[in-house]
Every structure is written in structure tokens, then in C-alpha cells.
N, C-alpha and C positions, 0 to 999 in steps of 0.2 A: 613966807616963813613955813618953814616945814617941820610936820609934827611928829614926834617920837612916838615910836610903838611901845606900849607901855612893854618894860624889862620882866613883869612876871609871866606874860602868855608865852614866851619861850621856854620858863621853865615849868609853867603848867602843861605844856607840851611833853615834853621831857620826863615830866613825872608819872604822865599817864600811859607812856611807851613803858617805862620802868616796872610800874606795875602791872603792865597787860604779860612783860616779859615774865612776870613770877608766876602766872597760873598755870594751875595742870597743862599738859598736854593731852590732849583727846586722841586715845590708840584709833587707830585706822584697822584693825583686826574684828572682825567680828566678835561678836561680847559671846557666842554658843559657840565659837570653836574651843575655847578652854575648857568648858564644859563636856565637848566631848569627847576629848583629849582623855579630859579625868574620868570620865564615865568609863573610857576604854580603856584605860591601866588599872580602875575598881575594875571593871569585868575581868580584865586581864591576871588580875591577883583572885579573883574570886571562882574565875573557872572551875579549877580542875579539883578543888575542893568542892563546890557542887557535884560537880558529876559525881565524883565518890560519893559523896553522900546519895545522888541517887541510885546510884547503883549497891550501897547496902541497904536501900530501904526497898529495890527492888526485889536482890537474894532474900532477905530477910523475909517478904512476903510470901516467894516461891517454896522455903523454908518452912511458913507457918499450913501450907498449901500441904506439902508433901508429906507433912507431920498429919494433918489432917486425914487426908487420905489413906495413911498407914493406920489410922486411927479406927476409921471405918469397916478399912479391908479384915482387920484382927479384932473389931468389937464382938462381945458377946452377943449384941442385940440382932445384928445383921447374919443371923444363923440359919441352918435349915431346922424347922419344928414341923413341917408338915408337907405330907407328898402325896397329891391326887392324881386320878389317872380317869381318863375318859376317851368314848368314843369306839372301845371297842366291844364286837359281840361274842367272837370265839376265843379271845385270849383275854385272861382276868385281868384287872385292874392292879394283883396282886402282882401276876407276874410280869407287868407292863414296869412296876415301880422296881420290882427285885431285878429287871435287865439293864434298867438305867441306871444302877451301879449308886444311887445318890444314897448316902446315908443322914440320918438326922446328927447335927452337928457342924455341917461343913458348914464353910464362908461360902453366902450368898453371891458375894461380889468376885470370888477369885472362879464359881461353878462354870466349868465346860460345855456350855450349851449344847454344842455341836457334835460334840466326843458321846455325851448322853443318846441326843438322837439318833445315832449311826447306832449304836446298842442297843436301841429301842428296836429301829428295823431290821436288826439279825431275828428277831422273832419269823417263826414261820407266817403268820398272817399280817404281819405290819403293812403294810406302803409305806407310810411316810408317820414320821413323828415331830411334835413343835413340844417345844419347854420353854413353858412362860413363870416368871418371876413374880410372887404376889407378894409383892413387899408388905412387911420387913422379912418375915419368919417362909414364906411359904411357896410351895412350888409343884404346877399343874401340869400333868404331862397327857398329849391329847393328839390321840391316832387316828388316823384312817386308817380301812382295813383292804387289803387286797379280794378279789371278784371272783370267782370258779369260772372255768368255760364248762370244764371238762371234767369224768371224774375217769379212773384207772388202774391198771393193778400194782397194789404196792408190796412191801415186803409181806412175805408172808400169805402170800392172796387176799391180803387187805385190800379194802377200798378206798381209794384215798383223791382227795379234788385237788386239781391242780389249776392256776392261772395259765393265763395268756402269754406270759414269759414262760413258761414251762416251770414254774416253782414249784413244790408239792409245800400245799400249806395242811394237810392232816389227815386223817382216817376221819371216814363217814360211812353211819351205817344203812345210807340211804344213796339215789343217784342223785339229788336232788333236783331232780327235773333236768339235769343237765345228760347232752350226750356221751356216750363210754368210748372212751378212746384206746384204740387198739394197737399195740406197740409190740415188739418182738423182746425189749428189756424191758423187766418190771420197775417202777419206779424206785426211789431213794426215799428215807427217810422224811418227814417231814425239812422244810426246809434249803432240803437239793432241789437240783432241777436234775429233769427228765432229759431224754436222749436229744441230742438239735433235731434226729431226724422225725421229731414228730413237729417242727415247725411251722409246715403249712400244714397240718390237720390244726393247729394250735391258730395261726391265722385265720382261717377258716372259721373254727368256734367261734373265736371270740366278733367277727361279722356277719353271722348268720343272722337273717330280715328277721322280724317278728311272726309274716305271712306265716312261717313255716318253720322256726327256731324249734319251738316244743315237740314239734314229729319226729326230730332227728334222733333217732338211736343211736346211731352210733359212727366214729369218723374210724377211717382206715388211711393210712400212709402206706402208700405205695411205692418206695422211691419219693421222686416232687411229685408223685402224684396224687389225687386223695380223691375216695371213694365216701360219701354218706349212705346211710342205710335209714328209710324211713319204713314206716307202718307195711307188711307186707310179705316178707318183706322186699323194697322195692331200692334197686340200687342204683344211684347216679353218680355216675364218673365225670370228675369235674376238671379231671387232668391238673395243670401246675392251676397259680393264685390269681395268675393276670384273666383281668377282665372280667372278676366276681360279679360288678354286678350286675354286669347282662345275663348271666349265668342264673342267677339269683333270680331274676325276672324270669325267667323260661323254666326255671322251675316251678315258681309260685302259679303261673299262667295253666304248667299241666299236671300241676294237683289238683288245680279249680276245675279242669274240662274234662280230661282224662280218666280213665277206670285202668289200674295195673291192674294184673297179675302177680300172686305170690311170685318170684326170684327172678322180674322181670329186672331189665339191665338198659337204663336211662341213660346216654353217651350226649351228655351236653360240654363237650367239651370245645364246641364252635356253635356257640350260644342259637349261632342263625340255621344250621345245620341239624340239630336234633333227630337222633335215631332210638328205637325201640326195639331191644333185642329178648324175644322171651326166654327164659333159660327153662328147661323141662325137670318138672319138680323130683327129685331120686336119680 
């Protein structure tokens, strides 16, 4: 006898298929791709409204900047109220500030440095000039002075010292221990320069040893050539500039050993060679 399968495990069968058929389906899609889908149409709508906004928050600042700065450049506080001047010994303090042109008043931040200093050294004894800023109000102007070699005749048969470039920087009523230089034009003004052709006596000056600096009376431009005149008086011809200071040695060597003659004629002009020419007095 054979036994019947009971009639409801068919339909519990049946029922449980029915219900599995109604549950969700599980996407097969990653769950962060929707996510960045949307992140990137929000960025996408959010862009280029950012940017604008950054970029009036950038002008806006470069705006508060420029305002700023105009603010500075034209403020009362940032003015000139005071003008000092140092450094120098022959030209006043006075007229160091009255040639830099700076008046009390101006804007500190807009002042021409550079424009000052070039007007400072048209002065006849300038070298160089520096203008420092002493914030807020104030402002120091501070020279060096140019060096005599030389002193010579100036207008007038004035006496007047001149550098190493051949500037005339003034009348002096003295030689000041410096030697007199002998030129065929008298000098210029304070301020000009002298003839080129006194060039190598001006080279000369200005490297003459210590040995024997102070004895030199006086230089003489001969053409390129140049004659010194020491105590005596005793003259050495030193021809052109090349090869000073062998030259310079052979002097110092026969002022220490030697005994001249008033108007005797020293020809060191081949340093190794030295001749002594005496010239007869009248």
C-alpha cells in the first residue's frame, strides 16, 4: 500500500517561492556610485558660483590693499619734518640739505632717493651721497668727501685743490702739504675739471709712496711726460706712468744714499738705468 504525500507540502512549497518572488531586488550597482554621480552635478551647479565668489573676495581684498596704500602714500603722518646731513668737513651741513632739493612737507614714500643723491654730488667736494629714511617724519643725508692730490692756479691766481680725477673742489689759502701742480690753463671754477692734459701728473699724485710724498713740490706735465720737483731743488724725470713703482723705489733708495745738487736732473725713467745730470746754477 502506498502512502500519499500529504496535499499541503505542495502548497507550502508554492507559497514560499511566491513570497521570496515579492522581496526587493538587491541592485548590483555599487551603493557610492550614486553618491558620486550626485556629488558631481552638486559640484557641477556649485562651480562657477564659487569661483565668482572667489574671485570678488580676491579683487575686493586687492581693493582694500590699494586703498590702503594710497592712504599711506597721501597721509599727513608719513611727511618730511626733519633733514639732517653729515659727514662732511668743507661743505656745510646747510648746504648739503639746500642741494638735495628736499623740502619739509613732502611724502616720505613717493621721495626720490636716487634723484637727491645725484644732487647732493654736483657739490664740488661730494664723492658720494646716501639718504636714509628715519621713519615716520625724518630724513638723513650722509657724504663722503672727495681727497686733494694736488693744489693749482685757479681763476684769478687763486689757489685751489683739485682731486685725482682732476675736479677743482675750492680755493685754499694754503698748499696743504700737498704738491703744486704746474699746467699751462689755469683751472675752472670750483667744481669743473682741469685740462686731461694734466692726467698723468694727477696719476702720479694721487700714488706717490709715503717714503717721499711730503718732499714733492711740485709735478710738471710735460706732454705724457711728468717731471717732480723735490727739496733742492732736485728734479726727476719719470717719463710716461708705466712702471711707477720700480720707479718709486729708485727714488726713495737715492734720497736715502745720495747728496744732490741744487738744479740737479734725476732721469729715472728706466728705473734700472739711473742717470744724474747736474745743471749749472744761472
Amino acid at each position: 500500500m502506498t502512502a500519499r504525500k500529504p496535499a499541503h507540502g505542495k502548497s507550502s512549497k508554492s507559497s514560499t517561492a511566491r513570497a521570496g518572488s515579492s522581496a526587493p531586488r538587491r541592485s548590483t550597482k555599487p551603493s557610492g556610485a550614486s553618491e558620486q554621480k550626485s556629488s558631481w552635478l552638486d559640484g557641477r551647479a556649485n562651480g562657477p558660483r564659487s569661483t565668482r565668489q572667489r574671485l570678488l573676495l580676491a579683487l575686493g581684498g586687492l581693493g582694500v590693499l590699494l586703498g590702503l596704500g594710497v592712504a599711506l602714500i597721501w597721509s599727513p603722518i608719513l611727511r618730511v619734518e626733519t633733514i639732517s646731513a653729515t659727514g662732511s668737513v668743507h661743505t656745510s651741513p646747510a648746504a648739503i640739505i639746500e642741494a638735495s632739493g628736499i623740502k619739509n612737507g613732502q611724502s616720505m614714500v613717493l621721495l626720490d632717493t636716487g634723484a637727491v643723491a645725484s644732487r647732493i654730488q654736483l657739490l664740488p667736494w661730494v664723492a658720494t651721497a646716501s639718504v636714509l629714511r628715519n621713519w615716520p617724519t625724518g630724513i638723513h643725508l650722509v657724504v663722503t668727501e672727495r681727497s686733494p692730490v694736488v693744489t693749482t692756479r685757479g681763476p684769478k691766481s687763486t689757489l685751489v685743490a683739485v682731486d685725482a680725477q682732476g675736479r677743482v673742489l675750492g680755493t685754499t689759502t694754503s698748499r696743504l702739504g700737498l704738491p703744486g701742480l704746474s699746467i699751462t690753463e689755469p683751472a675752472g671754477a670750483p667744481g669743473s675739471t682741469i685740462t686731461k692734459k694734466a692726467a698723468p701728473c694727477l696719476a702720479i699724485a694721487n700714488t706717490l709712496p709715503i717714503a717721499f710724498r711730503h718732499q714733492v713740490r711740485a709735478l710738471l706735465c710735460i706732454g705724457p711726460h711728468v717731471q717732480i720737483v723735490l727739496p733742492g731743488p732736485v728734479v726727476f724725470e719719470l717719463g710716461s706712468t708705466l712702471d711707477l713703482r720700480a720707479k718709486y723705489v729708485a727714488i726713495a733708495s737715492l734720497i736715502a744714499k745720495e747728496t744732490f745738487n741744487g738744479f740737479d736732473t734725476v732721469d729715472v725713467t728706466d728705473p734700472a738705468n739711473v742717470t744724474v745730470t747736474p745743471q749749472p746754477h744761472g
